[in-house]
C-alpha positions in Angstrom: 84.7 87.1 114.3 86.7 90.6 113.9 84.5 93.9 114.0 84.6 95.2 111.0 82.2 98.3 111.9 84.9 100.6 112.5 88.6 101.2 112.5 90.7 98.8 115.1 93.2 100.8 116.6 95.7 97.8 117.3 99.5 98.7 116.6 101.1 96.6 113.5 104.3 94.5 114.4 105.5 96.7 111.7 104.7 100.3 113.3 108.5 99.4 115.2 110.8 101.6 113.1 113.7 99.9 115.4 112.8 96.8 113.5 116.6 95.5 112.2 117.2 94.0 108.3 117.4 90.4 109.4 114.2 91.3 110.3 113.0 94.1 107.7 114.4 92.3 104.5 112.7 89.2 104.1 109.5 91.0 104.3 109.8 93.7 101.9 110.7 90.6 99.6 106.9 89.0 100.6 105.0 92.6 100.6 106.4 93.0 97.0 104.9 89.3 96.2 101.1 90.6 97.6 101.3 94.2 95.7 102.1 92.2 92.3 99.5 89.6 92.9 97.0 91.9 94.0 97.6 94.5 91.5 98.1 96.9 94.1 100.5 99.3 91.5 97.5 99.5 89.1 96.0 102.0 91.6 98.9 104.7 90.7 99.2 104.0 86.9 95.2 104.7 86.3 95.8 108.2 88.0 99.1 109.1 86.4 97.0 108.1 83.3 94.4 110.2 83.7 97.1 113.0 85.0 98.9 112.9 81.8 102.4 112.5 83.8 105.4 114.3 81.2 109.1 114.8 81.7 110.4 116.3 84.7 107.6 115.3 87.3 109.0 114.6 90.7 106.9 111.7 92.5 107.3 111.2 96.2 106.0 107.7 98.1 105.8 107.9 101.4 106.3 105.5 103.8 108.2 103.7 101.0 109.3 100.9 102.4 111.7 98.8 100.8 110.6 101.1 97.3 108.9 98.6 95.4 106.4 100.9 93.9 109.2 103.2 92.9 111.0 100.8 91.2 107.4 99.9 89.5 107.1 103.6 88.2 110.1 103.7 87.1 110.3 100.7 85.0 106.7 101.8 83.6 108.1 105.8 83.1 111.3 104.1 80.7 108.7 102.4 78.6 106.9 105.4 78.1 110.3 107.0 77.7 109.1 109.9 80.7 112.0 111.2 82.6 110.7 110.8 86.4 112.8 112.3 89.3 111.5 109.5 92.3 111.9 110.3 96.1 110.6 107.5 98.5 110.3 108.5 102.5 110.5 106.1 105.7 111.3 106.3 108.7 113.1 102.9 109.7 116.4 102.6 108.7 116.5 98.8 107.7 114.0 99.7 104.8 115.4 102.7 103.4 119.0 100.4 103.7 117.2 97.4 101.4 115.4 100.2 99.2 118.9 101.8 98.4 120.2 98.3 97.6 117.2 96.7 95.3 117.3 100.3 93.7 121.1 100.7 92.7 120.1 100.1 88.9 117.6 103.1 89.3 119.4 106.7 89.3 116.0 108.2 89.1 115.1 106.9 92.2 116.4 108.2 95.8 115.4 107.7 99.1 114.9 110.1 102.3 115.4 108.6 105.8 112.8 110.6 107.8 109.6 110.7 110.0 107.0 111.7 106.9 105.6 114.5 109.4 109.2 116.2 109.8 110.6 119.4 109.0 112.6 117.9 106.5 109.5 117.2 104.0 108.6 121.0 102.8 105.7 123.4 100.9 106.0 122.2 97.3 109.1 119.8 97.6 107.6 117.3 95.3 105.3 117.3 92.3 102.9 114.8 93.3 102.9 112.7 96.7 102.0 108.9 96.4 101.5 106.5 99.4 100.6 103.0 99.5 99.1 100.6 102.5 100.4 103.4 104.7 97.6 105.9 105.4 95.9 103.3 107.6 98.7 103.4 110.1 97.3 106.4 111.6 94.1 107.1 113.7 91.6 109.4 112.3 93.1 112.9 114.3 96.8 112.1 112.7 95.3 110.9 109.8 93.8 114.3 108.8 97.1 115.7 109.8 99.1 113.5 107.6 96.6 114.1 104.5 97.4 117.5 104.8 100.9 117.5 105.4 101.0 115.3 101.9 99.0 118.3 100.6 101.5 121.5 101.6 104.3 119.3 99.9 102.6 118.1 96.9 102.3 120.8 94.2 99.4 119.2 92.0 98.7 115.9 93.7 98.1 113.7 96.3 97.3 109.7 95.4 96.5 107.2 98.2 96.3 103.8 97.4 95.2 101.9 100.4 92.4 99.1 101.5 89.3 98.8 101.8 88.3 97.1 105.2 85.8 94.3 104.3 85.3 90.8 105.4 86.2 89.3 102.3 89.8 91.5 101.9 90.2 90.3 106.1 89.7 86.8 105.4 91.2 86.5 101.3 94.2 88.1 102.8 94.6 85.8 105.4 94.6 82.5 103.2 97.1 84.1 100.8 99.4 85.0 103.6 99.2 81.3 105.0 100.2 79.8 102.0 103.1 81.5 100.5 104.4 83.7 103.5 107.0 82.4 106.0 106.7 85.9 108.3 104.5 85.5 111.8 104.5 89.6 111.1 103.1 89.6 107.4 100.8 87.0 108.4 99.6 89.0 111.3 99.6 92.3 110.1 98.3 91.8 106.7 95.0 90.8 108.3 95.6 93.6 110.7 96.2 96.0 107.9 92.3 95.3 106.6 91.0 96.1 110.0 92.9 99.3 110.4 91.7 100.4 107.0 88.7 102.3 105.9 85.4 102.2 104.4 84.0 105.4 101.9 81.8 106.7 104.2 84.8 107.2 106.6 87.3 108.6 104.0 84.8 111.5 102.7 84.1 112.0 106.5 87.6 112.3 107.1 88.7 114.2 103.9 86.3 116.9 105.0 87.1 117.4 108.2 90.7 118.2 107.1 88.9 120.8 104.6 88.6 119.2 101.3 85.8 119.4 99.0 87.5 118.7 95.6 88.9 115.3 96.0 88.0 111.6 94.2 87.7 108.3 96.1 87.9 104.8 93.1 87.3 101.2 94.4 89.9 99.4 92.8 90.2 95.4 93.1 91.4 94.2 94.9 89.7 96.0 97.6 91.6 98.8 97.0 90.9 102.6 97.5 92.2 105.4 94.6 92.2 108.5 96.5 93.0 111.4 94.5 93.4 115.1 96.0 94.4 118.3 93.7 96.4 120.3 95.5 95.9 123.6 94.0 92.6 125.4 93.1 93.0 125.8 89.4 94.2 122.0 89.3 91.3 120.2 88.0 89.7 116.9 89.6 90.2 114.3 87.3 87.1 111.8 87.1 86.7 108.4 88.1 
């Protein structure tokens, strides 16, 4: 039985940004499959909703990935008729390659190829800075430092959508993944994922230490955490 009392500190099959598109591809097809079925985008749409997201935002995801959620936003921004500017960051090549490509219908959205703790990434680049199932790639210590970098280059916001590490997420997870996914690496690190992820108690511990006070945490299904940080004083905490 896995210990779900704390953080594992096992590397994903994933955490290799040498990882090549024959390799790469097929699973940004699969993690698209899990975020739909799990209503993993809902976690960004109920804070842009409570934002009040207008014309001219730019929104930045980082470690993007093959830019699913980006493609997400903006298909939900063109309903709403909002003009979005859409910036996704990751550091292995094959993903920002199949990003590009699944994207071409999108001129609002364009990609950075980039470590998301570089130089390149600077104070008030971006409007708000999104992430989603990437925040649990890093240990506590790096952690902190990657919250904060997210903060210097987001002028208003921060939103994290990642898990919440639980049995039933572990175990849920797993089933899913054995049914409909042909990857050794989705089936392995999606369970992985749950055990590298956090409970509340460790977020507001974490969140803390790095020097916040004004910050929201939201349990969203499924097994989900809405993390939302203002990134300027006057900004206003919006409310769960």
């Amino acid at each position: 039985m896995p210990d779900f009392s704390c953080r594992s500190v096992e590397e994903e099959m994933m955490d290799d940004f040498s990882l090549g598109s024959e390799v790469i591809h097929p699973i940004m097809d699969e993690l698209e499959v899990v975020n739909k079925l799990l209503g993993g985008y809902q976690v960004f749409f109920n804070a842009f909703h409570r934002m009040g997201i207008k014309d001219g935002v730019v929104i930045s995801d980082w470690g993007c990935g093959g830019g699913d959620s980006l493609r997400i936003i903006a298909k939900w921004a063109r309903k709403k008729n909002i003009k979005l500017q859409l910036i996704g960051v990751d550091a292995t090549a094959s993903a920002i390659q199949y990003a590009r490509d699944k994207s071409r219908d999108f001129p609002e959205i364009s990609f950075i190829l980039a470590d998301v703790m570089s130089d390149e990434l600077i104070s008030n680049q971006f409007n708000i800075v999104i992430s989603s199932l990437f925040t649990h790639h890093f240990s506590d210590k790096n952690w902190i430092r990657l919250i904060q970098k997210m903060s210097d280059c987001a002028a208003d916001y921060v939103v994290i959508n990642d898990l919440h590490r639980h049995w039933f997420a572990y175990h849920s997870i797993g089933v899913l993944t054995s049914v409909f996914s042909k990857s050794k690496m989705v089936k392995n690190d999606s369970k992985l994922s749950v055990l590298r992820s956090f409970k509340r108690t460790e977020l507001e511990k974490l969140l803390k230490q790095g020097g916040y006070n004004n910050f929201s945490i939201k349990w969203m299904w499924a097994f989900r955490w809405q993390i939302v940080i203002p990134t300027k004083e006057e900004k206003n905490l919006i409310k769960n």
